[in-house]
C-alpha positions in Angstrom: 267.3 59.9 45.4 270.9 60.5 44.3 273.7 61.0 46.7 276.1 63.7 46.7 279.1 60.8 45.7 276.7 59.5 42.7 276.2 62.6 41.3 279.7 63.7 41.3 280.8 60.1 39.4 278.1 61.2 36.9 279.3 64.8 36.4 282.5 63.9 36.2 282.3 61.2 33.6 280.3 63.9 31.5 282.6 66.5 32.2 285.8 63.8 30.9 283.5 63.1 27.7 282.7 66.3 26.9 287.0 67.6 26.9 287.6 64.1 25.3 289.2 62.2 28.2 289.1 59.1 27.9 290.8 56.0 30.6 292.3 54.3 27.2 294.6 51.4 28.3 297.7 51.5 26.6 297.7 48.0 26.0 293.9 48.1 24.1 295.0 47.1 20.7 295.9 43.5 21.9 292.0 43.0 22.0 291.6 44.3 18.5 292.0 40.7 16.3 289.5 39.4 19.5 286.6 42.2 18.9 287.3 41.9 15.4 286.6 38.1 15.8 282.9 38.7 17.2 282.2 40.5 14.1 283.2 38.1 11.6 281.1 36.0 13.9 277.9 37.8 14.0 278.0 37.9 10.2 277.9 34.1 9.7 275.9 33.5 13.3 273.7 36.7 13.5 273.0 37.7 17.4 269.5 37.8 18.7 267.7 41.1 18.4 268.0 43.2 21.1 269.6 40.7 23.5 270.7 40.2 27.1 274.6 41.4 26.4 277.5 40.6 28.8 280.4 42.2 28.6 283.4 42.3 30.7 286.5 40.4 31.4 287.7 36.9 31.3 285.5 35.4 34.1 282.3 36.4 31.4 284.7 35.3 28.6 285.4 32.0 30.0 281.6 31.2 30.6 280.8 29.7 27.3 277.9 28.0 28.0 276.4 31.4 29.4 273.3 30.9 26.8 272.7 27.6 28.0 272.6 28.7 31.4 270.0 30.7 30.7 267.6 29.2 27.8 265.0 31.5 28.3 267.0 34.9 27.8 268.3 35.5 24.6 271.9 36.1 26.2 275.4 37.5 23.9 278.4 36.5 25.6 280.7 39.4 24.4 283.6 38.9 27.4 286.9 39.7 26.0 290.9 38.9 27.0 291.7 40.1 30.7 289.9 43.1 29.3 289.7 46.7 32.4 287.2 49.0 32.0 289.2 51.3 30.0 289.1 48.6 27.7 285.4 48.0 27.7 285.2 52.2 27.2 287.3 51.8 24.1 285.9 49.1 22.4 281.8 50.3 23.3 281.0 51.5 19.9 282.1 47.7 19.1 281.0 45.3 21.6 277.6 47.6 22.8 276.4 50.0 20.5 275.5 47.5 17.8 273.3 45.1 19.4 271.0 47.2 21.1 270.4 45.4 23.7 267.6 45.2 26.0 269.4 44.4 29.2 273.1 44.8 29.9 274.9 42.5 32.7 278.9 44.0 33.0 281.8 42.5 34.9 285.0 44.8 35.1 287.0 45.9 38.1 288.7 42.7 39.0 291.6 43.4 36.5 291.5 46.9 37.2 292.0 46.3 40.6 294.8 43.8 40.1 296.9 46.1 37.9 296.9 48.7 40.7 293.8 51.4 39.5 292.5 53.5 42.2 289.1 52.8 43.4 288.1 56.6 42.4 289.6 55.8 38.5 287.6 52.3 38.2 284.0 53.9 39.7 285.2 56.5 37.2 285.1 54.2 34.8 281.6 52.7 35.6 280.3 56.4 35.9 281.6 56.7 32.1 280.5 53.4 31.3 276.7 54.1 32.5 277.1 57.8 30.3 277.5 56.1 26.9 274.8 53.5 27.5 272.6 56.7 28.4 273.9 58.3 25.2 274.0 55.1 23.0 271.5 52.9 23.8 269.1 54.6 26.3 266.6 53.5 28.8 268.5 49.7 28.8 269.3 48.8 32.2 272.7 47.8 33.3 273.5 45.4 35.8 276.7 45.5 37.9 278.3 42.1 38.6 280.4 42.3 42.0 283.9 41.7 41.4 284.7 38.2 42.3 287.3 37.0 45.0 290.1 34.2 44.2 292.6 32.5 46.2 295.5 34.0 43.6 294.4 37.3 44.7 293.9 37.1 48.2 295.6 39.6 48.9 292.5 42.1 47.3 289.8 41.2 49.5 289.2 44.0 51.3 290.1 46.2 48.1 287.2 44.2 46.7 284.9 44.4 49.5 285.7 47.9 49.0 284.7 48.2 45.6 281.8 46.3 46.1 280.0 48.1 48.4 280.8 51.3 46.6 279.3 49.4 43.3 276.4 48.7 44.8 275.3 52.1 46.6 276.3 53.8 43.5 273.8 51.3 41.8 271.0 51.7 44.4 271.1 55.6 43.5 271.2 55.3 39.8 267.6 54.9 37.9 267.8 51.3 36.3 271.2 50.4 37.3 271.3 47.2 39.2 273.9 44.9 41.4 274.3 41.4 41.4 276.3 39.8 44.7 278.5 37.6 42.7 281.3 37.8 45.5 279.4 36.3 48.7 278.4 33.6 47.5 282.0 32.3 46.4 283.4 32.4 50.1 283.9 29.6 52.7 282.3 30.2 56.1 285.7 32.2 57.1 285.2 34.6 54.2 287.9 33.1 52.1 287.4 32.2 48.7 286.6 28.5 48.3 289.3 26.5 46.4 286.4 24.0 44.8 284.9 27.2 42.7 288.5 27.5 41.1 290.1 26.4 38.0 293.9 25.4 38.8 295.0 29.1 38.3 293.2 29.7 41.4 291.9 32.5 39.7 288.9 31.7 37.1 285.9 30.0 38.0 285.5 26.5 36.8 282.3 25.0 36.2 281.2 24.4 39.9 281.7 28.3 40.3 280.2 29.3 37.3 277.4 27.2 38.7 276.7 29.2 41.9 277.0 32.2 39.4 274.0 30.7 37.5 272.3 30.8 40.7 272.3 34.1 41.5 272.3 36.1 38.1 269.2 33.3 37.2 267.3 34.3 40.9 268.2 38.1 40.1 266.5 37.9 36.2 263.8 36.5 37.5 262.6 37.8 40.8 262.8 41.4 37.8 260.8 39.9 35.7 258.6 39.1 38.0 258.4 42.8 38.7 257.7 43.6 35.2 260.6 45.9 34.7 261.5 46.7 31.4 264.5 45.3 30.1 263.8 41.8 32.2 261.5 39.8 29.8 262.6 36.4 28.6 262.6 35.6 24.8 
């Protein structure tokens, strides 16, 4: 059953779709030669049909063994820059559309976040986001990724706990929209983010943290397809 909260995020996402409002960032064309990049790419390497697609920012971007971390799901790595959701809104018909996936796994909300969006704008965003996969490539389901902590930006913890939690009740009252706890599992037993999971930016995950990553997403694809669920079957 839908709350109240999840169904204004949905209306109000239609309603900015259907006056043409869109959360374009203003600096989206740096990410042009990048998306244009994956196409030149899937001309020479063609993508599996109808693929597990993961979009989002730099922490999917800098995972490039993502396939390999998953052999049995035909996975698309399509991260891009230090991309926000805006970005990810403008470049959909690009990076989504296309491929038709049969399972979508999105990160966004960490940059968003960090260049000072409102939590309202970025579930905005998500609400929008879940709107054109309805449109575009219906019945796939989407799975949230929790925004991840890092010691760089400590000081957004709570803003990400925040987030979070409103990610994943907003996913819980959604049909086929799913959240992943990719936050948790990053943090020391003071809930601080572990230094080891870190590259020395202190802000992207190096391969020990992309490992505990592999954990969770791997238990999560599973323990669905287990279920049965459409959208959740292995290649």
């Amino acid at each position: 059953m839908r709350t109240p909260s999840s169904l204004g995020f949905t209306l109000l996402a239609s309603l900015a779709i259907s006056i043409g409002w869109h959360t374009q960032s203003s600096v989206t064309s740096s990410f042009d030669s990048e998306v244009h990049a994956f196409a030149l790419h899937d001309l020479a390497y063609p993508p599996p049909p109808h693929p597990v697609l993961c979009v989002g920012s730099s922490s999917v971007r800098l995972w490039p063994d993502m396939p390999a971390a998953f052999p049995t799901w035909p996975i698309l790595n399509r991260g891009f820059g230090g991309s926000k959701m805006s970005d990810l809104l403008h470049f959909f018909s690009d990076l989504v559309t296309p491929y038709r996936p049969s399972l979508i796994l999105v990160y966004e909300g960490d940059n968003d976040l960090a260049s000072g969006c409102s939590l309202e704008d970025i579930l905005n965003g998500f609400a929008q986001f879940l709107h054109r996969c309805r449109m575009e490539v219906p019945g796939i389901p989407v799975v949230v990724l929790a925004v991840k902590p890092s010691p760089v930006r400590r000081s957004l913890l709570d803003s990400q706990r925040e987030l979070n939690a409103s990610l994943q009740r907003w996913a819980l009252n959604e049909d086929q929209v799913y959240f992943i706890d990719t936050f948790g599992p990053l943090l020391d037993l003071h809930g601080e983010p572990l230094p080891d999971y870190y590259q020395s930016d202190n802000l992207h995950l190096n391969a020990l943290g992309y490992s505990v990553w592999k954990k969770v997403i791997g238990d999560f694809l599973e323990e669905h397809r287990q279920l049965g669920l459409s959208g959740f079957s292995p290649k």
